[in-house]
N, C-alpha and C positions, 0 to 999 in steps of 0.2 A: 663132377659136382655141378650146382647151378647155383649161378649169382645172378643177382639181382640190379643191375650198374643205370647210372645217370644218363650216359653217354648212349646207350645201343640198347637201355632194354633186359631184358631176361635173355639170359645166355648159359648156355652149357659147355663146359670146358673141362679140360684134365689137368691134374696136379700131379706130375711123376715122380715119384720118389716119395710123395708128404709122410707117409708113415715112419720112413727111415728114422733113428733116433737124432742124428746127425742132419736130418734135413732144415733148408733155409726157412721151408714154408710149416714145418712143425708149429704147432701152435698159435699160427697166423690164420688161418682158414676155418678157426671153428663158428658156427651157427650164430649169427644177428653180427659179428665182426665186420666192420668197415675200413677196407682195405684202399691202397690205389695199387692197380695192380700192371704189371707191364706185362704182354702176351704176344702170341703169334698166330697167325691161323694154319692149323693144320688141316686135314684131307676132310676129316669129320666135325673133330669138334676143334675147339682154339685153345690153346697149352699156355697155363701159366707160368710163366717162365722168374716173376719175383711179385710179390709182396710186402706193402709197405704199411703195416697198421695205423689207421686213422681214431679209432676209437675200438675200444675190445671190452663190450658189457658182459661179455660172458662169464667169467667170477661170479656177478652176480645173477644171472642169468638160469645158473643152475636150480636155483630153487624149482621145486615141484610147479608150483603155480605159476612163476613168471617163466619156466621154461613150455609148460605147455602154450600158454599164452602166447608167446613170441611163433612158437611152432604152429599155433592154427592162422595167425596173420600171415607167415610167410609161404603158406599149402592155403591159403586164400587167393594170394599175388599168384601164385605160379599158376593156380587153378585158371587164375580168370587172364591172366596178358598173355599176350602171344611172343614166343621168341623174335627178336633181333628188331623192336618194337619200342621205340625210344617214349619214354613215360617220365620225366623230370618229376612231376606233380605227384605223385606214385612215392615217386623214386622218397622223395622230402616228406610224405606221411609217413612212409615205412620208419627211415630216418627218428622220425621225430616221436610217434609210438615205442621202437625202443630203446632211447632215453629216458620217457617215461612212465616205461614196466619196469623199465633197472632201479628207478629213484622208486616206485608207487609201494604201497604198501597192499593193497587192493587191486591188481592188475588185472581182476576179469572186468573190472566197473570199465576199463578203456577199450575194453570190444567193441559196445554197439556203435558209438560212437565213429573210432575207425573203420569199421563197416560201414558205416553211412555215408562216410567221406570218399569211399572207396568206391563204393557203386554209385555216386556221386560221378567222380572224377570221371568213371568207364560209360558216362551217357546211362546210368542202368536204373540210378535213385528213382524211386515214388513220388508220383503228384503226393504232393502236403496240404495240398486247399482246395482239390477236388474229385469227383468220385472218378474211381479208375475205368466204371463201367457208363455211365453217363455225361461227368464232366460237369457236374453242379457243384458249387462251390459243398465243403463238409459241413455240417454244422454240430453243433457244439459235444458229440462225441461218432466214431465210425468203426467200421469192420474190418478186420484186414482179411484181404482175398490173395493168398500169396501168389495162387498159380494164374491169375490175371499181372501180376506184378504190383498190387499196389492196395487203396482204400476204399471204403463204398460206403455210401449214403445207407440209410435206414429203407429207403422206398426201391433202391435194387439189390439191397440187402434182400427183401423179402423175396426175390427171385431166385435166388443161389440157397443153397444149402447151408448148415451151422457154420458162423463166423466167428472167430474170435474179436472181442469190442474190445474199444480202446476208448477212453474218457475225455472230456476236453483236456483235461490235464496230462494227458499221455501223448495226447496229439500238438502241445504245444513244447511238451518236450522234445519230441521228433521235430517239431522245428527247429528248436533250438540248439538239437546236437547239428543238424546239417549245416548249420552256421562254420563258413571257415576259420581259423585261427586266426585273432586279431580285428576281427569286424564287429569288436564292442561286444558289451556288457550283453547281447541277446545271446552271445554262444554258451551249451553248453557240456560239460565234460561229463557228464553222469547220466545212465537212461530210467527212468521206471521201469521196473520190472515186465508191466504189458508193451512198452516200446522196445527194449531191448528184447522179447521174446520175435516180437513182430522184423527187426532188423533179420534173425537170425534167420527167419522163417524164408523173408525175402531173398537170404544170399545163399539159402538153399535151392530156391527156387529156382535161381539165375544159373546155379552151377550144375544144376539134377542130380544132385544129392548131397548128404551133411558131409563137411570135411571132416576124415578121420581123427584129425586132432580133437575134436569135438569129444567123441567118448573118451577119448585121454583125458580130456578136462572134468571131465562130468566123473569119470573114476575119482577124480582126487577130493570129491566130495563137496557139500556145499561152502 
């Protein structure tokens, strides 16, 4: 399996036994579960040798839409960290996303948002206030150029091919989701439809191509 830990990073490790009925780690190890885990390292990968459950959203978890949700966040992390790669910052978004998929009642609205935080945190985020091809500040609406990484003026707009636009009001909402937790009344938790398309577009771009969980989600309808 692979965990996702504070301490060391993205790790790959074996659970021996876990299917047994009679095992320790039965029903300690299922998916978004925050464990503290005591291990060893072996030849390949490191063995879990016990688990101690810290929080277990998974009851809830299981619904259609917050399980896919949870699934494209953590085939996000995997996609983009490197094993044995200590990420604390990371480590406390994941955290804190699903606590609140498990409480939301609407947990695709907490995507772009985490997205944003995310390629934030990994140096990968978008200039916000100026063109990704020139470097003039935006003005009051721009285009998203994914496979440049980022946004563009109206006047290098004309040089690239069809862009998707985003309004001044889309572009202040992407400021405002990049806002970390806690830094005041400018954060915010929900995207417009053209910002939250433009996040997804970006973390496809980073990754070369859309994480699978994505038509999982997109199957279960709007």
């Amino acid at each position: 399996m692979t965990i996702f830990t504070r301490e060391r990073g993205k790790l790959d490790a074996v659970a021996k036994g876990v299917r047994r009925m009679r095992s320790h780690l039965a029903g300690r190890l299922e998916l978004a579960n925050e464990c503290a885990f005591l291990m060893h390292r072996g030849r390949t990968l490191d063995v879990i040798v016990s688990a101690e459950t810290l929080s277990a959203p998974w009851p809830t978890l299981v619904e259609p839409d917050r399980y896919a949700v949870v699934s494209l966040m953590a085939e996000t992390i995997d996609a983009f960290c490197e094993p044995e790669l200590a990420l604390p910052e990371v480590y406390d978004l994941l955290a804190r996303a699903i606590g609140s998929i498990a409480a939301c009642a609407d947990p695709r609205s907490l995507l772009p948002r985490f997205s944003l935080r995310l390629l934030d945190m990994l140096g990968l985020a978008p200039p916000l206030d100026c063109c990704v091809h020139c470097g003039c500040a935006l003005p009051g609406s721009a285009w998203l150029d994914a496979e440049a990484g980022g946004f563009t003026d109206g006047v290098c707009r004309e040089r690239w091919r069809d862009l998707s636009e985003l309004t001044a009001e889309d572009l202040v909402n992407l400021r405002a989701l990049a806002v970390p937790k806690g830094s005041g009344p400018a954060a915010a938790l929900h995207a417009t439809p053209a910002a939250a398309h433009a996040i997804a577009e970006l973390v496809a771009h980073h990754l070369g191509r859309r994480p699978k969980a994505v038509a999982y989600l997109g199957g279960l309808g709007a």
